[in-house]
N, C-alpha and C positions, 0 to 999 in steps of 0.2 A: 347158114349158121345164125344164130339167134344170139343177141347179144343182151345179156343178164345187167338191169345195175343195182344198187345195196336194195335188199330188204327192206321193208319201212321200220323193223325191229332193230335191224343192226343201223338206222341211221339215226332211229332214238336211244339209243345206247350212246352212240358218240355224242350226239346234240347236251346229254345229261351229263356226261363226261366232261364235255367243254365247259358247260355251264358252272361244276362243281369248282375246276380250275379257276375260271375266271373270279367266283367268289371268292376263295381261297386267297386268293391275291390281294383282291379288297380287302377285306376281313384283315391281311396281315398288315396290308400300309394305313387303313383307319384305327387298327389297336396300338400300335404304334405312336398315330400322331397324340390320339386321346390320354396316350398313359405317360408320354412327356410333359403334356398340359396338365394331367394330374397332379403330378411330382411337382411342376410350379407354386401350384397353387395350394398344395397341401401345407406347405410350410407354414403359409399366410393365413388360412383357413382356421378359424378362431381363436386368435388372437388377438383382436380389433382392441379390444376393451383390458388388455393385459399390459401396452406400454403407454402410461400415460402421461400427461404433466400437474403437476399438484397444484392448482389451482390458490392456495392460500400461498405458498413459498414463490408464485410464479409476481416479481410485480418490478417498478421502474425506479431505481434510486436516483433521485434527480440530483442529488448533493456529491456523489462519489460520479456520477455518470455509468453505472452500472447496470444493466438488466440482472435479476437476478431469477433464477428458474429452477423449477425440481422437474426430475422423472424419476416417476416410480416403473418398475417392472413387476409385475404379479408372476403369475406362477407359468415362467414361458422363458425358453431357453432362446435370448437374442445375442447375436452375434456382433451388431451396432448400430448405432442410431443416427440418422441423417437429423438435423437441427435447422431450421430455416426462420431465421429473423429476418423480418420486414417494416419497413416505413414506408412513405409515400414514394420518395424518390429511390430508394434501395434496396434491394434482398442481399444479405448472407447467409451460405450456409456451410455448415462445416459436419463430421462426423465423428461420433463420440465411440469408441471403441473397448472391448474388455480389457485389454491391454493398456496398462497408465502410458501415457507420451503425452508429449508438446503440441497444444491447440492455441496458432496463434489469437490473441485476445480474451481468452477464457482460460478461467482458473477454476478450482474445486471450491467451496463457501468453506471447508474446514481446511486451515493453516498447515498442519500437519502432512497435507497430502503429497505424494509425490509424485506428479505429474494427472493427468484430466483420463481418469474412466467411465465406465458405465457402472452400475451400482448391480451386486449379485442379484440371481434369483431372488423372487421374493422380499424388495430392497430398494431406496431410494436413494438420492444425492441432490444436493444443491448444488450448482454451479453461479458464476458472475458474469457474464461478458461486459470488455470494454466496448462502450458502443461509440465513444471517441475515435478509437484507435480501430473500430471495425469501419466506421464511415458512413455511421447510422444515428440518424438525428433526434429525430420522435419516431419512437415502436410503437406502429401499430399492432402487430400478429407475431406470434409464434407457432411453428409446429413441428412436429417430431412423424415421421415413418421411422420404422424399426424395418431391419435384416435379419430376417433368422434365415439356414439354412443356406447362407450366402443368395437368398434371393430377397431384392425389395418387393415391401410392402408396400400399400396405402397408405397414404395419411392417417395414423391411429387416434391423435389428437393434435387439438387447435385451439391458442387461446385468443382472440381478438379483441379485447378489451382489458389492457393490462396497467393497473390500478401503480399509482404513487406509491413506494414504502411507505415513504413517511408519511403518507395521509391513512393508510390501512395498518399503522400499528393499536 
């Protein structure tokens, strides 16, 4: 009795069979990983230059003890803004939301307001913070990352050099 084993045709058949599977596999856990990392980054992905800080409104009132600051929003739907004030010895930060509520040591610049937002599309806002009652002495920096899509962003701006009121009226 003569004993037969696979063909060289029917073991290339299965060999291209396996092979199709095993890509297949791959193919499903790298589309996968790549199209979560999409979705992260999408939300972030050009908007760098749409939530800024207004540079003329941004400055140090030495007489009230106030930082005063603007952010504009251009044309980019954020959900809220992380705020990070620093001095040599300190950072705080806090986060400004669409939604008016209570941020301790920060108020809106217009009297009228009720309670600390973010300013609509399209739209800016001054705000004040106490920098007494934050535990910040001389401000160096400011910088704001925005949220959109509930995921943070980058740092979108930074001011480092932030000038006296009352000597930049």
């Amino acid at each position: 009795m003569k004993s037969r084993g696979l063909s060289g045709i029917i073991s290339t058949v299965i060999l291209i069979a396996l092979a199709i599977v095993i890509v297949s596999i791959v193919w499903g856990v790298v589309s996968n990983l790549v199209q979560e990392n999409l979705e992260e980054t999408e939300s972030c992905f050009g908007n760098f230059d749409k939530v800024v800080l207004n540079n003329r409104n941004t400055c140090n009132n030495s007489e009230t003890g106030e930082l005063q600051f603007s952010i504009e929003i251009r044309d980019a739907d954020v959900d809220e803004v992380l705020v990070s004030v620093s001095s040599v010895a300190k950072t705080s930060g806090f986060k400004i939301t669409k939604i008016a509520g209570t941020i301790a040591n920060l108020r809106e610049y217009s009297e009228d307001s009720e309670g600390v937002s973010l300013p609509g599309k399209n739209g800016g806002k001054t705000y004040l913070l106490n920098l007494a009652a934050a535990g910040i002495s001389d401000v160096q920096s400011i910088k704001i990352a925005p949220i959109i899509n509930g995921k943070q962003c980058d740092t979108s701006d930074t001011i480092s050099e932030i000038s006296n009121c009352l000597l930049s009226v």
